[in-house]
N, C-alpha and C positions, 0 to 999 in steps of 0.2 A: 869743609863744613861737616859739623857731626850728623850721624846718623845713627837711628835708633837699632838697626840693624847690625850695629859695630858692639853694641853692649850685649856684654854674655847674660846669656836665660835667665841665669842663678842673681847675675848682680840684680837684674829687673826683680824678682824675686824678691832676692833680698828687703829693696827698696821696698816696692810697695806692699808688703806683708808689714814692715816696721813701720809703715804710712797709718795700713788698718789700726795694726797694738794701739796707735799712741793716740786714734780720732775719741776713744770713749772718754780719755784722760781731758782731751782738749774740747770736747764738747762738755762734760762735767764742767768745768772749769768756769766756763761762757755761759753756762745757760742757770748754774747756780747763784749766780751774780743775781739778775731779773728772777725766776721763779723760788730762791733759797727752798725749803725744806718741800716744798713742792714737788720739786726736780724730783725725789727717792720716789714721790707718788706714780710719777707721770715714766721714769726712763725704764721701769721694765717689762713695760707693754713695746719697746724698741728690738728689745734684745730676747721679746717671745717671740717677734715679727722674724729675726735673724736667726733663731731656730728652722725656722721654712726653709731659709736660704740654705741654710746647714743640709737640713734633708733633702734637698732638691741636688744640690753639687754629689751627698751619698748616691744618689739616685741614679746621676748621670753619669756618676765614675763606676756604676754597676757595684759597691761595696756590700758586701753583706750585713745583714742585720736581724738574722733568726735565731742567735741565741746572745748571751750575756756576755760573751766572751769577741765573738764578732761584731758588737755595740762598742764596746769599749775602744777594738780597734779602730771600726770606721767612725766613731768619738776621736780618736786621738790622731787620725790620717787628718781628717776634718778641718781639726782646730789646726793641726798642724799648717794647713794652708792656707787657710785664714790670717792665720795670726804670725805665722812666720817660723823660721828654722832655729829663732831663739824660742820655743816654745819646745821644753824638752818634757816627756812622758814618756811611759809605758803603759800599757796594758796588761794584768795579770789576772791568771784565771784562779779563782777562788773556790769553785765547786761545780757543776754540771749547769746551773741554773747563776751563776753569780761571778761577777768580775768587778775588780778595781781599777781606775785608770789611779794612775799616781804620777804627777807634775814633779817635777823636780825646778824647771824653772818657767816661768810665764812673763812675758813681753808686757802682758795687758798691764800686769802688779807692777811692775818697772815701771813702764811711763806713769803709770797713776803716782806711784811715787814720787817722781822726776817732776811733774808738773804742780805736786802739791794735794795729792787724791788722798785721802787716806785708805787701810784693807777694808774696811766695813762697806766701803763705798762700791769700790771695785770688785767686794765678794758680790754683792746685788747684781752686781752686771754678770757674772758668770752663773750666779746661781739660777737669775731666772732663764737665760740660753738655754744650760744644762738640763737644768730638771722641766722644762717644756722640748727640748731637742731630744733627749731618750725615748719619751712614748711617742714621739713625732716619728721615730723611726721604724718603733714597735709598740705598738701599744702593751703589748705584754707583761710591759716591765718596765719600771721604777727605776729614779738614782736619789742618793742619799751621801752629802759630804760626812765623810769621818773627821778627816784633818783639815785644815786652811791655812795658806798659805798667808793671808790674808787677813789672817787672827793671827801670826806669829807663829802659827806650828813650821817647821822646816821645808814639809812640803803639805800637797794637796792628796789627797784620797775623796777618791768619789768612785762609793761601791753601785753597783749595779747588780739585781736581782729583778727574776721573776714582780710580779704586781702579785699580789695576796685576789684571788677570787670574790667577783661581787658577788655577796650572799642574794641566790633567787629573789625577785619579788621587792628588791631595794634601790635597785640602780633609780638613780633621778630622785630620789628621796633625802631631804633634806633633816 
């Protein structure tokens, strides 16, 4: 009789990280049918909610997150476990205050493709994680995509910097 004790760390691993990639592609999929153009309204209050999740596992793995450069990392440790060992990135430091993560390959853009997503779809699911999962970690600072994977460019560039200071006397101000 199998036992789950018999499969190695990595294969489980493996599995359910490729299980995660491929649920946004297959919930896309299902739930665009019944809501159509709706869906774009409603799914990236899901994946701010999964920024939480994102800073909570930072938290718990004790990863740093006080300047631009250690964002990026515990960024790209992050996803990495999330979304699995085909999720290839770096991190690189760009000036004292500013870093790049840069994807080279992403799991999530494969299954979206594989199931019939197209990039514009599957950018919304990352871009709202991302850019609510950076000041989740730090409030200090901002991310901003250069390139997309998901528009066609080769890879993904998502710079991190410093947040520009609220001028006195403004905040809350519309």
């Amino acid at each position: 009789m199998p036992d789950l004790s018999t499969i190695p760390d990595e294969t489980k691993w493996k599995i359910a990280s490729g299980f995660s990639a491929t649920l946004p592609a297959l919930y896309d999929h299902a739930f665009r049918k019944e809501l159509g153009e709706r869906y774009d309204e409603i799914e990236p209050e899901v994946w701010i909610g999964a920024s939480v999740h994102l800073a909570e596992i930072a938290k718990g793995l004790a990863l740093p997150t006080g300047t631009a450069q250690e964002l990026a990392e515990t960024m790209r440790i992050v996803m990495t476990i999330i979304f699995g060992p085909d999720f290839k990135n770096e991190a690189l430091k760009v000036s004292e205050d500013g870093s790049v993560i840069v994807v080279r390959r992403c799991p999530i853009i494969s299954a979206g493709y594989d199931t019939g997503t197209d990039g514009e779809r599957t950018f919304r699911k990352c871009m709202a994680f991302v850019l609510a999962g950076i000041p989740r970690l730090n409030r200090d600072f901002s991310a901003r995509y250069v390139r997309t994977m998901c528009s066609g460019d080769r890879q993904c560039e998502i710079k991190i910097a410093k947040s520009p200071p609220v001028p006195q006397g403004t905040a809350g101000k519309k």
